[in-house]
N, C-alpha and C positions, 0 to 999 in steps of 0.2 A: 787162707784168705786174709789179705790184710785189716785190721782192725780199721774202721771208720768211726770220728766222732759227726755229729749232727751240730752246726754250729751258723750261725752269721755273719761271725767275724772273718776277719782278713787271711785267716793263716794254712797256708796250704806246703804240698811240697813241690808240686810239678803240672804241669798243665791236665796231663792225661789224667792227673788224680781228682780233680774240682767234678763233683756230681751236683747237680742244679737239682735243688727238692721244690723250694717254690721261686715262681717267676713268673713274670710276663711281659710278649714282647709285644709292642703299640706301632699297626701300620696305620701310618695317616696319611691323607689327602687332603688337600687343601684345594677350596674352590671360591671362587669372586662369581657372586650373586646377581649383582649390581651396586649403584653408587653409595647406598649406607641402608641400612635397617632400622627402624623405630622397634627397639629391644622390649619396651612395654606393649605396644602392641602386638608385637610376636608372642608374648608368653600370652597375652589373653588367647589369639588363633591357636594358642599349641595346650590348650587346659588339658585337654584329652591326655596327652603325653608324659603329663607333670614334667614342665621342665623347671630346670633350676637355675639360680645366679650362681656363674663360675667363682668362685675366690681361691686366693692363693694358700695352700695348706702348708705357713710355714713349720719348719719342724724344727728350726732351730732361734736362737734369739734373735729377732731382730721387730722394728717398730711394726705395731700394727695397721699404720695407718697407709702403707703402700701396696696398693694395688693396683687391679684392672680400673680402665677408667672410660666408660663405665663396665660394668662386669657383665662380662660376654656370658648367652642362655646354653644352658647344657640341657640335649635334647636323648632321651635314649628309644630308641625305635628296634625294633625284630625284624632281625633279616635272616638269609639265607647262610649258613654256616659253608666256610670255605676251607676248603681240605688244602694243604700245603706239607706236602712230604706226609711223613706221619703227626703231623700238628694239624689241628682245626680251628677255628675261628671260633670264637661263643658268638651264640646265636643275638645277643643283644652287640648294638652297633649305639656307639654315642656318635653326635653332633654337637661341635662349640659354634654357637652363632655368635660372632661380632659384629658393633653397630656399624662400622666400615665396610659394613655388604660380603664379609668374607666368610667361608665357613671350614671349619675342618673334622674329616668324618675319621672316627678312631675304631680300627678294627683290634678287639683283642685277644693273644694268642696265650693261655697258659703253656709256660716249659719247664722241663727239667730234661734230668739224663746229664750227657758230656756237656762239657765245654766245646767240643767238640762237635755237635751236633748243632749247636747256633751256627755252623759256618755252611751247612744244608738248608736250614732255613734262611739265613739271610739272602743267600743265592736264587731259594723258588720266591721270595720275596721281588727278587728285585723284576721290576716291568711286569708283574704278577696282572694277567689278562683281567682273570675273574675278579681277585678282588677291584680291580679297577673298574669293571662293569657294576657291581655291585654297588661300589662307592657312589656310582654317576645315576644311580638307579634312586639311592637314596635322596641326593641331591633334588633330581626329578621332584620328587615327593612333596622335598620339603620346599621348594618353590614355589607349588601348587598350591602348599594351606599359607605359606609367608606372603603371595602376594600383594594382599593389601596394606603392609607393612613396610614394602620393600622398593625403596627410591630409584626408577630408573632400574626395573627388575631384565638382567642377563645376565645367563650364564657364561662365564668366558670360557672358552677352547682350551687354552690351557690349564694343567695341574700342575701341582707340585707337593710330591711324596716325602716321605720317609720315616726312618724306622729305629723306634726304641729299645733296645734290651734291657730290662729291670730284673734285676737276680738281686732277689730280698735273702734266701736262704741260699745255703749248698752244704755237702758233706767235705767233711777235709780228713786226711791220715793224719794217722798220728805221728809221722814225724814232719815238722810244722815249719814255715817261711813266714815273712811279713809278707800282704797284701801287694803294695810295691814289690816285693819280688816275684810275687808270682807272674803279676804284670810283665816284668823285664823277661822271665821266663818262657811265656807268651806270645812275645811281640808278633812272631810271625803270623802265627792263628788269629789273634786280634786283629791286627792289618788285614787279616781277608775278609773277616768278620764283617768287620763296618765295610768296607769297600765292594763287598759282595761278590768277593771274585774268588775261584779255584786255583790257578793259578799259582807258585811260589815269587809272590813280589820282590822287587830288588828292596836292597837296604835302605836306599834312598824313599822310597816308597812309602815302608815301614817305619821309615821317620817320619816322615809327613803326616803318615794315617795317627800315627799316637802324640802326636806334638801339643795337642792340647788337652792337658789331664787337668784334673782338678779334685784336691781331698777336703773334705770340714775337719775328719777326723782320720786316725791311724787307719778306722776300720771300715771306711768307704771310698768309695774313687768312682770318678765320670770321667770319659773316655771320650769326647765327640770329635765327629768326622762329620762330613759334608755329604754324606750318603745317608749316615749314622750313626749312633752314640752307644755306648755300652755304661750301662749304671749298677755299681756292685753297691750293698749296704741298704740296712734299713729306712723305710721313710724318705725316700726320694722321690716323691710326686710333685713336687713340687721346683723340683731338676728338669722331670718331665713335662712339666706344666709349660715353664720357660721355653725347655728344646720345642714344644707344639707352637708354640707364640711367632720362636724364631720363622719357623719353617711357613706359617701362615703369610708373616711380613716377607719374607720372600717371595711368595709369591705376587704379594698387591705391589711388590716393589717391580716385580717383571713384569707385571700387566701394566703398572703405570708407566714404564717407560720404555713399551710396546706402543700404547697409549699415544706418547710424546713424538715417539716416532711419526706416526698417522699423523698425528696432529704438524710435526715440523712438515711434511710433504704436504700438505693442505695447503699449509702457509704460503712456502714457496711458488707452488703453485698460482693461487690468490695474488702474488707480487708482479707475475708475470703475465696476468690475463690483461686483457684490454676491452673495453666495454663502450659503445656509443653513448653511450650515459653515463660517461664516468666518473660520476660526481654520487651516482645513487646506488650503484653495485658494491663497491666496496665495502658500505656499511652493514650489509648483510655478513661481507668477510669479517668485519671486525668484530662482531657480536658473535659469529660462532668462534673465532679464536679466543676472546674474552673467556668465553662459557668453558672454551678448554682449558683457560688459564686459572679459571677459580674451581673447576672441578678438578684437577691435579694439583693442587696446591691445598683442597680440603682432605682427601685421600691422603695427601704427602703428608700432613700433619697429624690427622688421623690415627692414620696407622706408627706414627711414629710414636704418639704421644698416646697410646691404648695401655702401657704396660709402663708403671712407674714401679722403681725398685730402688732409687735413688738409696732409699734406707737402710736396705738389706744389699750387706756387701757380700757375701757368699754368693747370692744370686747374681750381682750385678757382675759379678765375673765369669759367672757362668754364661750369663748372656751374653757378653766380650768375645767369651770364647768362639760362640756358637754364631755370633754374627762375623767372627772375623772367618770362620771354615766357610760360611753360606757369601763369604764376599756382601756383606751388607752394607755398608760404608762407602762403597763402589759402588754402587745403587745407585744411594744416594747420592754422591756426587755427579753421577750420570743423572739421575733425575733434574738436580738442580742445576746443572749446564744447561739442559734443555730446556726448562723453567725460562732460564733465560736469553737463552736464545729465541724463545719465544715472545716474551718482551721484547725485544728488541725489535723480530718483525712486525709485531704490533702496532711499535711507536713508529714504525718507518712507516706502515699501509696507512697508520693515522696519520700523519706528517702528511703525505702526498694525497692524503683524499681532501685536508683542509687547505692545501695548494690547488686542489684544481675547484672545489669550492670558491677558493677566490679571485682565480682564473675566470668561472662565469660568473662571480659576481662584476667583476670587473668589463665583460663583455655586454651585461644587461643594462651598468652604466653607462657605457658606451653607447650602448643602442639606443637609450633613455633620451641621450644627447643631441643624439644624432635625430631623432622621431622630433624632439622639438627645435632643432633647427630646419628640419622637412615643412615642421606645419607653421612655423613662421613665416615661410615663405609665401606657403598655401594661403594663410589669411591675409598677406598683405596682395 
């Protein structure tokens, strides 16, 4: 039998060699509530639960002063433990509530064994029924006691998932690599890892899935993909905090500019009706597209401006990384095309409603005119 040492650090020799003693890996979902949350009154409706204010645990130098803003409630509730392969779910399930009406539910998996063995789990993970019934079960719940809380409370249809690997320990042989190499060593298992596929991906592939690494130190590395992240090294919650952040904002980013869509078809619509009263229908259009204009525009900001990291440059690269995998930038720009393209049919239904406003004004002077050159007549 080969000798193993017990270690945290980076230094292995081979993939097959890397045995996971502790870890855990974080499936989240992510759910839009409604239009924002009163974060004070939710913690008095959730006393029962002890929930808490989330903050960022950093672990490395940087300013204290950048955080959530304001700091989303961490809610922990008992649920139903869910079997996946030979892994289980612990039976405590967290919820982050943000005041932008969004929530995300963290189911979590203690792992060890292979390195090998993550590429079974990430697969019964991926489109995973149960936990996803689970998740919408919790949600349910927490609806029910946040309602008084919660601005314009719905649920939206869609979710959006994904899934952490944190390997804090593992065992390594004694005869030993750097960290980075074992990576390079890797590649192919990693690439299925995150992507969640069985399959032997092409190389091009396996470029893609590892393209955006990122180390503090020799003895840690973060791995994210757009499915999924792999975090080797101690004290990385706060990697993980970020990658949950990212994943949330993607989702308010796809409901808002689902959102916009509805709303650009509304508009249209609205430019093309015709009304015997032309002069007083319109303004009904222009107040609900207004309403759509300032509620996508406080979400847009919202969500953008919840997670300030300005300070901390490790993180803010992290976050770089994991919006450039999740296409977030692209969002946004799609959001704010639409933004204005909305404006625009705004000023144009205003423009023509204050044209034909002065179309019958002009016809009432006319008549005006007209009524007293009639009764002139009449009296003389």
């Amino acid at each position: 039998m080969r000798e193993l040492t017990a270690t945290a650090g980076p230094q292995v020799r081979g993939g097959e060699d890397l045995v996971i003693t502790r870890g855990t890996c974080s499936a989240l979902f992510a759910y839009d509530l409604g239009f924002g949350i009163d974060l004070n009154r939710a913690q008095q409706l959730l006393q029962g639960d002890v929930p808490q204010r989330e903050t960022l645990k950093h672990s490395r130098r940087a300013p204290k002063y950048f955080e959530y803003q304001p700091a989303p409630l961490r809610v922990s509730r008992t649920g139903t433990p869910v079997s996946v392969g030979r892994f289980t779910t612990q039976p405590v399930i967290e919820a982050l509530v943000y005041d932008f009406g969004a929530v995300s539910i963290k189911f979590t998996i203690p792992i060890d064994g292979s390195a090998a063995d993550l590429l079974t789990l990430s697969n019964a993970l991926y489109d995973n029924a149960a936990m996803l019934s689970e998740s919408k079960r919790l949600v349910a719940e927490l609806v029910a006691t946040l309602k008084p809380s919660v601005t314009k409370p719905s649920v939206a249809a869609m979710v959006e998932d994904y899934i952490v690997f944190d390997v804090n320990e593992w065992f390594l042989p004694a005869g030993q690599v750097s960290l980075q190499e074992w990576v390079q060593q890797c590649r192919g298992l990693l690439a299925r890892i995150l992507r969640s596929d069985t399959q032997l991906l092409s190389q091009q592939e396996v470029d893609d899935a590892l393209s955006c690494q990122i180390a503090y130190t020799d003895e840690d590395v973060a791995i994210i993909d757009w499915n999924g992240s792999l975090l080797l090294g101690r004290d990385m919650q706060d990697v993980a905090a970020v990658l949950e952040f990212a994943n949330v904002e993607l989702l308010e980013m796809r409901y808002l500019d689902d959102q916009l869509d509805r709303a650009l078809t509304d508009a249209y619509e609205a430019t093309q009706r015709r009304h015997a009263l032309g002069f007083l229908r319109p303004g009904a259009d222009l107040r609900r597209i207004a309403s759509l204009q300032i509620d996508s525009a406080i979400l847009f900001e919202g969500v953008n401006n919840a997670l300030k990291l300005l300070g901390d440059v490790y993180l803010s690269r992290v976050y770089r990384l994991a919006a450039g995998r999740m296409h977030l930038p692209d969002w946004d720009a799609s959001i704010i095309r639409k933004l204005g393209s909305l404006e625009s049919i705004y000023d144009k239904l205003n423009d023509r409603q204050a044209n034909r406003r002065m179309e019958v004004l002009e016809w009432i002077i006319i008549l005006l005119i007209l009524f007293e050159v009639v009764m002139s007549f009449v009296r003389h």
